[in-house]
N, CA, C and O atoms as a Tinker XYZ file with bonds, in Angstrom:
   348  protein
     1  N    -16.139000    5.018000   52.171000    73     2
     2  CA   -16.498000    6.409000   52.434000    64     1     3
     3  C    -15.332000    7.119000   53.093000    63     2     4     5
     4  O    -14.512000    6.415000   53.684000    81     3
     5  N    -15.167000    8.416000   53.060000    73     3     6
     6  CA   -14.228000    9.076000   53.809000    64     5     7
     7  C    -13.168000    9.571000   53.016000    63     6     8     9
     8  O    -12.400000   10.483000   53.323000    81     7
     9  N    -13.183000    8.649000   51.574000    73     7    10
    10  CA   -11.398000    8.720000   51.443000    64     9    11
    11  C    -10.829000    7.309000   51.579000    63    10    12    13
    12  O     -9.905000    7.044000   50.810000    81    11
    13  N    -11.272000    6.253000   52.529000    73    11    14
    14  CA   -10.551000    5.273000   52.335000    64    13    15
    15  C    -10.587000    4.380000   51.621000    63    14    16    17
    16  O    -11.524000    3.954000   50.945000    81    15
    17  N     -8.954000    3.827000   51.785000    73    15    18
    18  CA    -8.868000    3.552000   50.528000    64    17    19
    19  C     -8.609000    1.718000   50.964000    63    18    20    21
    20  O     -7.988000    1.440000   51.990000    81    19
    21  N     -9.143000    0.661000   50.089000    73    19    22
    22  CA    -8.861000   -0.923000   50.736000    64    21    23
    23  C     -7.474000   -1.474000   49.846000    63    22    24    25
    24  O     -7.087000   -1.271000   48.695000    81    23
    25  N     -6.952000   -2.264000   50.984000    73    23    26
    26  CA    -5.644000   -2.784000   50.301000    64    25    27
    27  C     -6.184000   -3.869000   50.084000    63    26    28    29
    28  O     -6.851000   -4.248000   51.047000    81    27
    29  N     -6.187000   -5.146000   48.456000    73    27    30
    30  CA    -6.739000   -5.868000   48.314000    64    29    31
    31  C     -4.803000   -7.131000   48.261000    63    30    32    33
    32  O     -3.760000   -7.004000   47.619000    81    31
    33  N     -5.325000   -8.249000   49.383000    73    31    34
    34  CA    -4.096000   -8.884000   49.365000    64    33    35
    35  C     -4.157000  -10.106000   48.497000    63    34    36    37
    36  O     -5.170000  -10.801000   48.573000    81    35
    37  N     -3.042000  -10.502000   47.554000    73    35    38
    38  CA    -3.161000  -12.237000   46.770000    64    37    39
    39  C     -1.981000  -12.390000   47.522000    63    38    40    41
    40  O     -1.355000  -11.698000   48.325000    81    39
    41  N     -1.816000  -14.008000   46.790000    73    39    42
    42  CA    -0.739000  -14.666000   47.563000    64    41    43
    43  C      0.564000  -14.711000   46.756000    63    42    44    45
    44  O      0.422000  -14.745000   45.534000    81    43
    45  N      1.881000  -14.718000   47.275000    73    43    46
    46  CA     2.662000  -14.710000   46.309000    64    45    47
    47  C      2.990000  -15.764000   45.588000    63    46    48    49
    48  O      3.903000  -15.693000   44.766000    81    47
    49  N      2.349000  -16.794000   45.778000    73    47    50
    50  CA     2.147000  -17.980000   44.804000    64    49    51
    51  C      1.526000  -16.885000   43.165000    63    50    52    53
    52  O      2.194000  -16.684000   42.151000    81    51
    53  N      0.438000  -16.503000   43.385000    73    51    54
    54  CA    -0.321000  -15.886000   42.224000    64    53    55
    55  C      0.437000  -14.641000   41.482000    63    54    56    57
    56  O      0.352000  -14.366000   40.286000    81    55
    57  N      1.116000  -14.029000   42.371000    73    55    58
    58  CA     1.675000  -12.779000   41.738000    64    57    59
    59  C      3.249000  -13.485000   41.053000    63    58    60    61
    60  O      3.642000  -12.930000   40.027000    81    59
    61  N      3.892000  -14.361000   41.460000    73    59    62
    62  CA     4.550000  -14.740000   40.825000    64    61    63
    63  C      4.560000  -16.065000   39.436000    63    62    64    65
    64  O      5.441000  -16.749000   38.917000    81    63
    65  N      2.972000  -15.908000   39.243000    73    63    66
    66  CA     2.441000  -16.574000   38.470000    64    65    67
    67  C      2.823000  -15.752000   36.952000    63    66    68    69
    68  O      3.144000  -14.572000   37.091000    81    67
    69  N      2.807000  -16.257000   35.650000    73    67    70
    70  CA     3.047000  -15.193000   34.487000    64    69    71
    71  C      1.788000  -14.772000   34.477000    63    70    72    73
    72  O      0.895000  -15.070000   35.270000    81    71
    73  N      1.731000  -13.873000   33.295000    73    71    74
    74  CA     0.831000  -12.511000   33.338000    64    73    75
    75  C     -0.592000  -13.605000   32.318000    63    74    76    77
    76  O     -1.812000  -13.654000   32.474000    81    75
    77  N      0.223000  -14.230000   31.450000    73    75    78
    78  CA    -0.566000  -14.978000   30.882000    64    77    79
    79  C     -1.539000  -16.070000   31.770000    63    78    80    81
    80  O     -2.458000  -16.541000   31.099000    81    79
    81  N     -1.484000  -16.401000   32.780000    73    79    82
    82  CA    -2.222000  -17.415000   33.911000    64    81    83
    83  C     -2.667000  -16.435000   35.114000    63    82    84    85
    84  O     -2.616000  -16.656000   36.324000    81    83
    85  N     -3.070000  -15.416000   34.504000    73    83    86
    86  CA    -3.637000  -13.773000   35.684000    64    85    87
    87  C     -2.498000  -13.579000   36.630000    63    86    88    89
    88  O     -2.596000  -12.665000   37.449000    81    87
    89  N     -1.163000  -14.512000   36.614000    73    87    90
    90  CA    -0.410000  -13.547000   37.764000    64    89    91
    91  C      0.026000  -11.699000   37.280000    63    90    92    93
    92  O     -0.408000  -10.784000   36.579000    81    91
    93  N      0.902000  -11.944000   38.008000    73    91    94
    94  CA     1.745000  -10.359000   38.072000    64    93    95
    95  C      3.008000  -10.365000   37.348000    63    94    96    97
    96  O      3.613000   -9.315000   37.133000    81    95
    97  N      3.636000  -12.045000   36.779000    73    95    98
    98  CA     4.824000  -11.982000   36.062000    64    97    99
    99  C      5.924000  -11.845000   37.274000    63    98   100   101
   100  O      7.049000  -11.950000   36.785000    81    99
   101  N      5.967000  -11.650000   38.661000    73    99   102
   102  CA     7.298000  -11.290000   39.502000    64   101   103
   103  C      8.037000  -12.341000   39.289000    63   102   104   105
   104  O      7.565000  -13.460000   39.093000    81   103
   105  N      9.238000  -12.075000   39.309000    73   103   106
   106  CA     9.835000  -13.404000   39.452000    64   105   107
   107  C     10.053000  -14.250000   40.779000    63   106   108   109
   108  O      9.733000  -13.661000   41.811000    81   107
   109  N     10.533000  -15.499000   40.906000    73   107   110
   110  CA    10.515000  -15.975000   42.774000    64   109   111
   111  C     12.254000  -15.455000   42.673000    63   110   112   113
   112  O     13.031000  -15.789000   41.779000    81   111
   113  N     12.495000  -14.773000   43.573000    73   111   114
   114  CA    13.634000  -14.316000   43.828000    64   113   115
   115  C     14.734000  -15.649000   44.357000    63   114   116   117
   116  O     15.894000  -15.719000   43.951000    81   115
   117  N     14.214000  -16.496000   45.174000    73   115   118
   118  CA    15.335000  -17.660000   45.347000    64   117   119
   119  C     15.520000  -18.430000   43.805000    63   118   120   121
   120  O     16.609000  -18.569000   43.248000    81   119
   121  N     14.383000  -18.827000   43.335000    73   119   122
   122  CA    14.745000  -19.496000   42.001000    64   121   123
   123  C     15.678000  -18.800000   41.162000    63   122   124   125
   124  O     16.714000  -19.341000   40.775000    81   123
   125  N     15.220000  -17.114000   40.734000    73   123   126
   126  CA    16.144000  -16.457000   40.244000    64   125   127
   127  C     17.998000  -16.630000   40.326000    63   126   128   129
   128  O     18.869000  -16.884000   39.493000    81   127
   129  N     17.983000  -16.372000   41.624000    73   127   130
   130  CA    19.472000  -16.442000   41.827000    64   129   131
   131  C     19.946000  -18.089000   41.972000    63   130   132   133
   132  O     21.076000  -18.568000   41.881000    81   131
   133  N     19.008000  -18.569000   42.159000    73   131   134
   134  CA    19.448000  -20.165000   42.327000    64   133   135
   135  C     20.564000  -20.362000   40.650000    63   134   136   137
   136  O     21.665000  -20.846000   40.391000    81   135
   137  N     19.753000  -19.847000   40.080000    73   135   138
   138  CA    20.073000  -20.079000   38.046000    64   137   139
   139  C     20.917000  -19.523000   38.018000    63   138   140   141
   140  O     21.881000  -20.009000   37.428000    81   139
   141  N     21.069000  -17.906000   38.765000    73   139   142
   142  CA    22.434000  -16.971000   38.422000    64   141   143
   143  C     23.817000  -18.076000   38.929000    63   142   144   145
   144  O     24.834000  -18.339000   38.287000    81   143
   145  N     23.650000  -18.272000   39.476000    73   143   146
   146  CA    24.441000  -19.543000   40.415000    64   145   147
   147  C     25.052000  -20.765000   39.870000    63   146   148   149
   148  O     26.177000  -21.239000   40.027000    81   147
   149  N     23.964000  -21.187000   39.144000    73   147   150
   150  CA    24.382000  -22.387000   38.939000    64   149   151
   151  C     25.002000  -21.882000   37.101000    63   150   152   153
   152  O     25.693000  -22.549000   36.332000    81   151
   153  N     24.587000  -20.912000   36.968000    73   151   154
   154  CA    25.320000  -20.190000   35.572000    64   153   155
   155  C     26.548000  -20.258000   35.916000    63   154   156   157
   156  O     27.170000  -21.200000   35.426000    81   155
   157  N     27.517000  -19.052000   37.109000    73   155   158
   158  CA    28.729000  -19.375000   37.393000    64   157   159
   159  C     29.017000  -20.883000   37.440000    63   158   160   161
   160  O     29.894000  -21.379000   36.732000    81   159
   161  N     28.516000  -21.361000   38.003000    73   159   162
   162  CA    29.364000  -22.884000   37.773000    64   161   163
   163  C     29.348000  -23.388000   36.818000    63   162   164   165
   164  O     30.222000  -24.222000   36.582000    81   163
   165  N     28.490000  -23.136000   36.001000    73   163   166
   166  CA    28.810000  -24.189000   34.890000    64   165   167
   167  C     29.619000  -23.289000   33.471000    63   166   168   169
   168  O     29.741000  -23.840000   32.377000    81   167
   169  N     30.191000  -21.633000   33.779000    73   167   170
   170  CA    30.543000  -20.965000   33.426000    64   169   171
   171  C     32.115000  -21.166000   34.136000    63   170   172   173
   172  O     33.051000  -20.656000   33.520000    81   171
   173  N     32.411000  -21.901000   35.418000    73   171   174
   174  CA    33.643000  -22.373000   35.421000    64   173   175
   175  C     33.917000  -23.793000   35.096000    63   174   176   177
   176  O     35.029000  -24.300000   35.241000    81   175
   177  N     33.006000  -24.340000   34.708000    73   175   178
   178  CA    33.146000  -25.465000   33.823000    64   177   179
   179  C     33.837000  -25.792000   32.460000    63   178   180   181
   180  O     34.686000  -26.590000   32.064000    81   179
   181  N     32.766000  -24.404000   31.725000    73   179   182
   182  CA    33.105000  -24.635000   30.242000    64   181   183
   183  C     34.505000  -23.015000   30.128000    63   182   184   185
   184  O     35.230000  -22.790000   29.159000    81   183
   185  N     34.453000  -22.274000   31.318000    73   183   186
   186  CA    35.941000  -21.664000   30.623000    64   185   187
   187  C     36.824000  -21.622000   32.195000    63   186   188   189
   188  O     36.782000  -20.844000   33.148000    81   187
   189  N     37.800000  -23.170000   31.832000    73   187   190
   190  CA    38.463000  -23.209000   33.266000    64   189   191
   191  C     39.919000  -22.252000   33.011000    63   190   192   193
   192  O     40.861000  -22.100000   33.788000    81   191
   193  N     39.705000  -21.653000   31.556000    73   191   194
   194  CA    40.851000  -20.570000   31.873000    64   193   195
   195  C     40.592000  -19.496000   32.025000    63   194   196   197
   196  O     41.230000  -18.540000   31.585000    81   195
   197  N     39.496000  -19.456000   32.750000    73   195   198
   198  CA    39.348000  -17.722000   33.150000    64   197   199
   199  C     39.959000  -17.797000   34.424000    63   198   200   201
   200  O     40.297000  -18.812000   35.034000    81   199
   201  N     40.098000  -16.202000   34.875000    73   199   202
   202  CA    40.735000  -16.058000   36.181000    64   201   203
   203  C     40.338000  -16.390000   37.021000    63   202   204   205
   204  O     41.082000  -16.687000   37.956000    81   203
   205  N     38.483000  -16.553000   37.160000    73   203   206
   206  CA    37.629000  -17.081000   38.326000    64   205   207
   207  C     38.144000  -18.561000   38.404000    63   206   208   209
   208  O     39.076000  -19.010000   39.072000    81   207
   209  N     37.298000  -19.191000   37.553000    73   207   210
   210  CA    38.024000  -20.364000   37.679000    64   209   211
   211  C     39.302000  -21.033000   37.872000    63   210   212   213
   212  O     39.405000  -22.208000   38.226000    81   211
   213  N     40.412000  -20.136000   37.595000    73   211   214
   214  CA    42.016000  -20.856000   37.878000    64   213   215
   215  C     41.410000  -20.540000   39.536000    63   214   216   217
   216  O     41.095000  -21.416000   40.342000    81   215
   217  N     41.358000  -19.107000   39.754000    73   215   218
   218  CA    41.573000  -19.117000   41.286000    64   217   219
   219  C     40.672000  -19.621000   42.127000    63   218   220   221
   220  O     40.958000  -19.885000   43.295000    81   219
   221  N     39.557000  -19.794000   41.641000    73   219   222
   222  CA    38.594000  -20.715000   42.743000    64   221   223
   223  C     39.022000  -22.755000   42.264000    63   222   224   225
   224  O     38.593000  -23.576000   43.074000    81   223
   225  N     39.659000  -23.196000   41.255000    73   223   226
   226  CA    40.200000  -24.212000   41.147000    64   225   227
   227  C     41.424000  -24.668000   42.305000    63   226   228   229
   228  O     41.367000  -25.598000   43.110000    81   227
   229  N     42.744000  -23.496000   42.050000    73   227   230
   230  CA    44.015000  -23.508000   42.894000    64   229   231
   231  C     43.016000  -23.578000   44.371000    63   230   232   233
   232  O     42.881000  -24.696000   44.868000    81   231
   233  N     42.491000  -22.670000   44.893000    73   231   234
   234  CA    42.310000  -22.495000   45.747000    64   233   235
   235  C     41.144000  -23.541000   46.632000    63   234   236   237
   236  O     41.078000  -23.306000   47.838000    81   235
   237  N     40.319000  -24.569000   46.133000    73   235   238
   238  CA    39.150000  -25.026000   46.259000    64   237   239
   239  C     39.008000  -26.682000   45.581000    63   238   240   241
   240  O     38.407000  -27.641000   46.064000    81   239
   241  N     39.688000  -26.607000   44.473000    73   239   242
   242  CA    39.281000  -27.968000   44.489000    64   241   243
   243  C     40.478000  -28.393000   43.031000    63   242   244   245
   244  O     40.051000  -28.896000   41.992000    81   243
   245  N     41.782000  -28.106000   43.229000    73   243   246
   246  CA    42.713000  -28.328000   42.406000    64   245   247
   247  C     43.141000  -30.026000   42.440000    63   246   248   249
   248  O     44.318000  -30.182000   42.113000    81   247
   249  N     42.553000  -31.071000   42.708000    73   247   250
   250  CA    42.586000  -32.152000   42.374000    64   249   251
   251  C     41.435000  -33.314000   41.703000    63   250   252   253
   252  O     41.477000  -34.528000   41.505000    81   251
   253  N     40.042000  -31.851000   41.396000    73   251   254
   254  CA    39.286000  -32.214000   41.240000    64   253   255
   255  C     38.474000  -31.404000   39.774000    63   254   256   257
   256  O     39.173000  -31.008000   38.841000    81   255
   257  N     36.940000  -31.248000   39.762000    73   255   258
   258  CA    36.882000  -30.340000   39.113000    64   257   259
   259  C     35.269000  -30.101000   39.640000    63   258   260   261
   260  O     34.563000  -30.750000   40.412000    81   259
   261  N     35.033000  -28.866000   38.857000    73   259   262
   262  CA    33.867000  -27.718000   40.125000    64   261   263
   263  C     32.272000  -28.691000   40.078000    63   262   264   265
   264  O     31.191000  -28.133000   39.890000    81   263
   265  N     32.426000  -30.279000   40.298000    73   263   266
   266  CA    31.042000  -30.869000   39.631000    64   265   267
   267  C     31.303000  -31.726000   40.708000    63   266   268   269
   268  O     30.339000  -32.003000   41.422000    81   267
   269  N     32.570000  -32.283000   41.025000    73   267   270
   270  CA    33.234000  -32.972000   42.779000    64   269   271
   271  C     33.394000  -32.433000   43.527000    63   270   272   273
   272  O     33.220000  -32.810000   44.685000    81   271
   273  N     33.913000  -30.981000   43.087000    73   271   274
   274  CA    34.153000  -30.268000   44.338000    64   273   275
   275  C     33.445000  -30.306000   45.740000    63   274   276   277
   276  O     32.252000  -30.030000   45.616000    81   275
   277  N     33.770000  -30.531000   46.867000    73   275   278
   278  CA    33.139000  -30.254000   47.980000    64   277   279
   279  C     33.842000  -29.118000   49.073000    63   278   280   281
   280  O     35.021000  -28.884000   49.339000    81   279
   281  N     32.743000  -28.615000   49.502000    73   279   282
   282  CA    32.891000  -27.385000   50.392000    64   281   283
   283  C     33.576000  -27.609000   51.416000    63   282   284   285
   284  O     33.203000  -28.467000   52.216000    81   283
   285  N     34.870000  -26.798000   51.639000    73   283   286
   286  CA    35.440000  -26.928000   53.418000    64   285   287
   287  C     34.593000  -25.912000   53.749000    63   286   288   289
   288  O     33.826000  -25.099000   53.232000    81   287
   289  N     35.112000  -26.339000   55.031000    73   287   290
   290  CA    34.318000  -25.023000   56.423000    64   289   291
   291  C     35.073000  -23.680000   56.229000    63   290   292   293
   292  O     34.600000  -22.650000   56.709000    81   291
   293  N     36.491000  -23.673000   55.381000    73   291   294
   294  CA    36.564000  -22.208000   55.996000    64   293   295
   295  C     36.234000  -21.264000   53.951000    63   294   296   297
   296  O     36.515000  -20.139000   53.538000    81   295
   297  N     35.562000  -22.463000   53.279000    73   295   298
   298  CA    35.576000  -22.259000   51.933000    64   297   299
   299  C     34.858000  -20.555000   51.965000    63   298   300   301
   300  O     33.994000  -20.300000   52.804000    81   299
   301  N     35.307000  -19.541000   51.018000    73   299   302
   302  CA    34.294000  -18.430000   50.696000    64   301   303
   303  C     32.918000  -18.125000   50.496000    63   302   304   305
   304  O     32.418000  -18.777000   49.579000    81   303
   305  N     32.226000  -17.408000   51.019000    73   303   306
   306  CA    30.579000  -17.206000   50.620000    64   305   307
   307  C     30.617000  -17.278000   49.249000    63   306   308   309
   308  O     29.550000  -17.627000   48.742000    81   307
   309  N     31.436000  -17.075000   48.570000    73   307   310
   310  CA    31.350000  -16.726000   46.761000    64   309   311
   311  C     31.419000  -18.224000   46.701000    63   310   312   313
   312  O     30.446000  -18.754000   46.166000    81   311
   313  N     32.152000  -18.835000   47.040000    73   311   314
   314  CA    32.557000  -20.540000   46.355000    64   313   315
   315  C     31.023000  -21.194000   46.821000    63   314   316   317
   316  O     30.296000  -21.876000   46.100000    81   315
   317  N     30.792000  -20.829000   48.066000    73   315   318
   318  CA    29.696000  -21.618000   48.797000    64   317   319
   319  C     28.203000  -21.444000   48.306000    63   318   320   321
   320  O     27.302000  -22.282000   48.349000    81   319
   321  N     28.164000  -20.050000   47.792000    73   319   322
   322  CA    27.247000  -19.964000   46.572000    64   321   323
   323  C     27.030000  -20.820000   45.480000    63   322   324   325
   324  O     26.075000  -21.513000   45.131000    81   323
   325  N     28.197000  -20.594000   45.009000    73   323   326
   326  CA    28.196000  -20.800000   43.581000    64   325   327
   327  C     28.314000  -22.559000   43.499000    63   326   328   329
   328  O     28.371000  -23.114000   42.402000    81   327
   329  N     28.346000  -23.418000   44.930000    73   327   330
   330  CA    28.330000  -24.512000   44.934000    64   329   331
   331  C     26.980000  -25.284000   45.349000    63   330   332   333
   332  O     26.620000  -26.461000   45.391000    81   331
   333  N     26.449000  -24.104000   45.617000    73   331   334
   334  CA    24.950000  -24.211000   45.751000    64   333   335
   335  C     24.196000  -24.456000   44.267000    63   334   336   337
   336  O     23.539000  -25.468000   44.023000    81   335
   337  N     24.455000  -23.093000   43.096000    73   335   338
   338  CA    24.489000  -23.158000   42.293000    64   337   339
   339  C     23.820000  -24.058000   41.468000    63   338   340   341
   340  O     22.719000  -24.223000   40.943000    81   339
   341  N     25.676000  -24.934000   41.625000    73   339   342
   342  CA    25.814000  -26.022000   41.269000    64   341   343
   343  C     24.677000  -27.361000   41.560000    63   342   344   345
   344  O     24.296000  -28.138000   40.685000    81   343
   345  N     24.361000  -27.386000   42.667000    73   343   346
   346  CA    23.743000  -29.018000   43.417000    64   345   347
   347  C     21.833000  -28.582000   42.770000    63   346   348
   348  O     20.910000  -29.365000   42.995000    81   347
């Protein structure tokens, strides 16, 4: 009565369910980028002559290759990502 109006709450388990199993289709945002991630790496895998890859190779793991690589402490948020990615 009044006008008001009820907010009805699910869980985001359900809304990120597909549309076909009654969710909402959202996607889970960590899984999402987890994949974008592990795309770059395995995108400096299969083209180690791109520029990303020479320079995150020279710079990160030039005795190795981006599947051994391991992270230093002062390694880049971009490398440290994308070595996340990777694992």
């Amino acid at each position: 009565a009044n006008g008001e109006r009820k907010v009805h709450w699910i869980s985001w388990q359900k809304m990120c369910a597909v549309k076909r199993d009654g969710g909402m289709g959202f996607r889970d945002q960590e899984a999402f980028n987890q994949a974008l991630l592990a795309k770059q790496a395995w995108r400096v895998l299969q083209c180690p002559s791109s520029l990303c890859a020479r320079v995150l190779k020279a710079r990160y793991f030039s005795e190795d290759t981006i599947l051994t690589a391991t992270c230093p402490a002062t390694a880049s948020y971009t490398f440290q990502s994308i070595l996340h990615g990777r694992d």
